[in-house]
C-alpha positions in Angstrom: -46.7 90.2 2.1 -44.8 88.0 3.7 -40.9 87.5 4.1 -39.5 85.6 0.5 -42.4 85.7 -1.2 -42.3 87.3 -5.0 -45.3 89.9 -4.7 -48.9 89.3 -4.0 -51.8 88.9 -6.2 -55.3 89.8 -5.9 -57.6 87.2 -7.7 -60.8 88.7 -8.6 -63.4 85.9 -10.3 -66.5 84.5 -9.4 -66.1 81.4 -10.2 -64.9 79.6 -6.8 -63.1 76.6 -8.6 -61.1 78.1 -11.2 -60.1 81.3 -8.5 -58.8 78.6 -6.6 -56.8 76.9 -9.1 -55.4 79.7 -10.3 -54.2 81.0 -6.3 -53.1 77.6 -5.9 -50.7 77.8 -8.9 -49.2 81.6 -8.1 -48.9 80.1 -4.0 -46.7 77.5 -5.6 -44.7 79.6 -7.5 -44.1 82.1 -4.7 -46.9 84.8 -4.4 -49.0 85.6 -1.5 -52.7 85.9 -3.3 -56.1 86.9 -2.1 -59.1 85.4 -3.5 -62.2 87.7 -4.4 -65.6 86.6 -6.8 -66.7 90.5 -5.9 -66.3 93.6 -7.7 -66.9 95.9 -5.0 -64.9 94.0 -2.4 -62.3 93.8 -5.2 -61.8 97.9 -5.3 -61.5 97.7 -1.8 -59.4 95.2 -1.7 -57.1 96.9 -4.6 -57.1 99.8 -1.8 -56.0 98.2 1.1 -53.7 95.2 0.0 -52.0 97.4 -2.7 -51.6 94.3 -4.6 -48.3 93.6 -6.9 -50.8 92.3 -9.6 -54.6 91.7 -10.3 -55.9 89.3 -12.1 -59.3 90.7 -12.8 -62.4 88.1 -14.6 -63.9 90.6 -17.0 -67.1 88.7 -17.2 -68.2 89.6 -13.3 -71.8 89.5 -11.9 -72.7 92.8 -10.7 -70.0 95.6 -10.8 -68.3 94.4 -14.0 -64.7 93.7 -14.9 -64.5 96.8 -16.9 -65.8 99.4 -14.1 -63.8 97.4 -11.4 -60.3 98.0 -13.6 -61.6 101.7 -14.2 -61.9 102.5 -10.6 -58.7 100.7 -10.0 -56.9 102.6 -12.2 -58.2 105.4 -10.1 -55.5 105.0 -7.5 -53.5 102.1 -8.4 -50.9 101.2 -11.1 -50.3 97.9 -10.2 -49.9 95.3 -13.1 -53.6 94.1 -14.4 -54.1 91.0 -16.4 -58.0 90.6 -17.6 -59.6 87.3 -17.8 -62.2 86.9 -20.7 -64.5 84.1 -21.7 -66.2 86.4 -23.9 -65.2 86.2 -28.2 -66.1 90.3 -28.6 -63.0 92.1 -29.8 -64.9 95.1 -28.8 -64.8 94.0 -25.0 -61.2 93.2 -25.3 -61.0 96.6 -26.8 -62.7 98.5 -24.0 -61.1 96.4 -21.1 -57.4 97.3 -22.2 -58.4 101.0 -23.3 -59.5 101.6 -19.1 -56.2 100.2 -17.8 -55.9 96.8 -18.4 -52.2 95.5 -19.5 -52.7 92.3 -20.5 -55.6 90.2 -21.2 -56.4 86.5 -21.1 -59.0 84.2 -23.0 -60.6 81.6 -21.0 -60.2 78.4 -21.3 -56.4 79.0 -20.7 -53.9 77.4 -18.8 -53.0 78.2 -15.2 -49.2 77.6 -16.0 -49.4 80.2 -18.6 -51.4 82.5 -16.9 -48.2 82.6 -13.8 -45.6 82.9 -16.5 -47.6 86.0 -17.6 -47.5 87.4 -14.0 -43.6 86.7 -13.5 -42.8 88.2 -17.0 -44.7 91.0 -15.9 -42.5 91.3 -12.7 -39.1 90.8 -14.6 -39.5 94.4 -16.0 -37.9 97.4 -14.7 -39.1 99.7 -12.1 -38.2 102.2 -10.8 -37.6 100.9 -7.3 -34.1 100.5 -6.1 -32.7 102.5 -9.0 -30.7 106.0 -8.5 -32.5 109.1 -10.0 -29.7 109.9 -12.3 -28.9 106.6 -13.4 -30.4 107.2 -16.9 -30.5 111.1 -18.8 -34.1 112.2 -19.3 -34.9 111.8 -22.9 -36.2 114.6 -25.0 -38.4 114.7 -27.8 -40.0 118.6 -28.5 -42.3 118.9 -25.4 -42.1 115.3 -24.3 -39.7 114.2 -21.4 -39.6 110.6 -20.6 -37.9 109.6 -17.3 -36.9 106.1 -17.5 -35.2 106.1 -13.4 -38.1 107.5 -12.2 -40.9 106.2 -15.2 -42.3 109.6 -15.5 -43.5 111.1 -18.9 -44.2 115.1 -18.9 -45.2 117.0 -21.6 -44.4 120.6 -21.0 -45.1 121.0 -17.5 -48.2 118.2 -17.3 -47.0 114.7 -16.2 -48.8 112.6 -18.1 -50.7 109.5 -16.1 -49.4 106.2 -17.7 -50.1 102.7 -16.8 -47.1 100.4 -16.4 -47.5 98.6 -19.2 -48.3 102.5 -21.3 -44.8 103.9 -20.1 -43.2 100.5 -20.6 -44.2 101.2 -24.0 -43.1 104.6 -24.3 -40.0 103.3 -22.7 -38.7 100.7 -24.9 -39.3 103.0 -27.9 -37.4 106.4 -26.8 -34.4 104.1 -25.9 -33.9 103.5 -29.5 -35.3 106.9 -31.1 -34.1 105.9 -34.7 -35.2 102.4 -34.6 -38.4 100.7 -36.4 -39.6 98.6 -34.0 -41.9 95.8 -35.3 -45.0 94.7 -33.1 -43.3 91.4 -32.6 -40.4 92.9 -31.4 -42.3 95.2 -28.9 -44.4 92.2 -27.5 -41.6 90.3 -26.8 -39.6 92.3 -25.2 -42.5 94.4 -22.9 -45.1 91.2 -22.9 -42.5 88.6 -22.3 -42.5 86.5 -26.2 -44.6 84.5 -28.4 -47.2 83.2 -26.1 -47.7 86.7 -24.5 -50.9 87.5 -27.2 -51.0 88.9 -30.7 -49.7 91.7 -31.9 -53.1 93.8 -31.6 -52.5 94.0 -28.0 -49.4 96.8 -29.1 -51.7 98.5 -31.4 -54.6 99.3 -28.8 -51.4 100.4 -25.9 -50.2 102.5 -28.7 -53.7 104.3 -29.3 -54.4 104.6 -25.5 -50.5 106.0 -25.0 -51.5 108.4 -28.1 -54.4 109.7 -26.7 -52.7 110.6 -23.2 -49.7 112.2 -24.4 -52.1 114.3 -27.0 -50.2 112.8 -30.0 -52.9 113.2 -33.3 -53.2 110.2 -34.8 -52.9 111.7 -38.2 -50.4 114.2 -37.3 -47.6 112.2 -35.0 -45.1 113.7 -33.1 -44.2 111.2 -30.8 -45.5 107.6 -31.7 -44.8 107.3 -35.3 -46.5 104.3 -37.3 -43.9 102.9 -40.0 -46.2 101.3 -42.3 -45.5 97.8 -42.7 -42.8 97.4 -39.7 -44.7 99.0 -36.6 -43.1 102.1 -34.8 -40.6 104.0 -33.7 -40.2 107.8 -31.8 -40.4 111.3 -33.2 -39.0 114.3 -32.6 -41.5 115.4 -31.5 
């Protein structure tokens, strides 16, 4: 990456035109990008760039979307926004349950697709930040890091997408507080034009199913009916 620059993205759709569009907007507003229309080259290229974000078509020719974000996630867990032209709530569905953090629906605009990518970036990582700075919180066998965005449960660390421990994050920093889906996508996917509120509910499921939370028996993620959620004890 080069000196200044905000982080680099890795562009990964086959159509030539709108790839460039969308490199020329994110070169404007400080990234170093790499353009790709490949799915093979783009896991490669995932590897060896170690790209801040991908912006990954789900629609590709070839090695689809969906297999290129699952081998991604594989060894990377950089930020990932999908790109969809496709109407399918089920391919929505099965892009964000293999990784995906965000999604957006073509057409779109570029503008709003680069706000997306710097809301992303204004979150907090754990760069930078002392390991102490914040008390691991404790809920029965869960432990949730927030210095060093780890989650264990019982000895197991438990392998969460940013956007997954975000998640997690947000709600065991207020343990007593209902948390409504608005409230949750505001504040981890950056405010009302981030997407709808389903996007929580599928991170939710996914973050259920990896910290072995039953779904009709919760001990972690609780649903309050008619608000959204909150932590248990767990």
């Amino acid at each position: 990456m080069r000196p200044g620059r905000l982080g680099h993205v890795l562009v990964v759709d086959d159509e030539a035109v709108l790839a460039g569009v969308i490199a020329s907007y994110l070169d404007r507003a400080g990234f170093d990008t790499t353009v790709t229309g490949d799915g093979l080259e783009a896991v490669e290229l995932a590897r060896t760039l170690d790209p801040t974000v991908i912006i990954l078509d789900l629609g590709l020719p070839g090695l689809d979307g969906v297999e290129v974000c699952r081998q991604i996630r594989t060894f990377s867990d950089c930020y990932l926004i999908m790109l969809t032209a496709r109407t399918d709530e089920v391919d929505v569905l099965i892009g964000l349950s293999v990784g995906a953090d965000d999604y957006v629906t073509k057409p779109f605009s570029a503008r709003e697709l680069v706000a997306r990518v710097q809301v992303m970036l204004r979150r907090p990582r754990a760069a930078g930040t002392p390991v102490d700075a914040l008390p691991v919180r404790r809920f029965g066998a869960l432990q949730v890091d927030a210095s060093a965005r780890v989650a264990r449960v019982g000895d197991a660390e438990v392998d969460l997408t940013p956007t997954e421990f975000d998640l997690l994050s947000v709600l065991s920093a207020r343990p007593r507080l209902a948390l409504s889906r608005r409230q949750l996508l505001e504040t981890i996917w950056g405010g009302a034009d981030a997407g709808d509120e389903h996007l929580v509910d599928v991170h939710v499921a996914n973050l259920r199913r990896k910290l072995g939370d039953d779904p009709s028996r919760q001990r972690y993620v609780v649903t309050v009916r008619g608000v959204g959620y909150r932590m248990g004890a767990g």
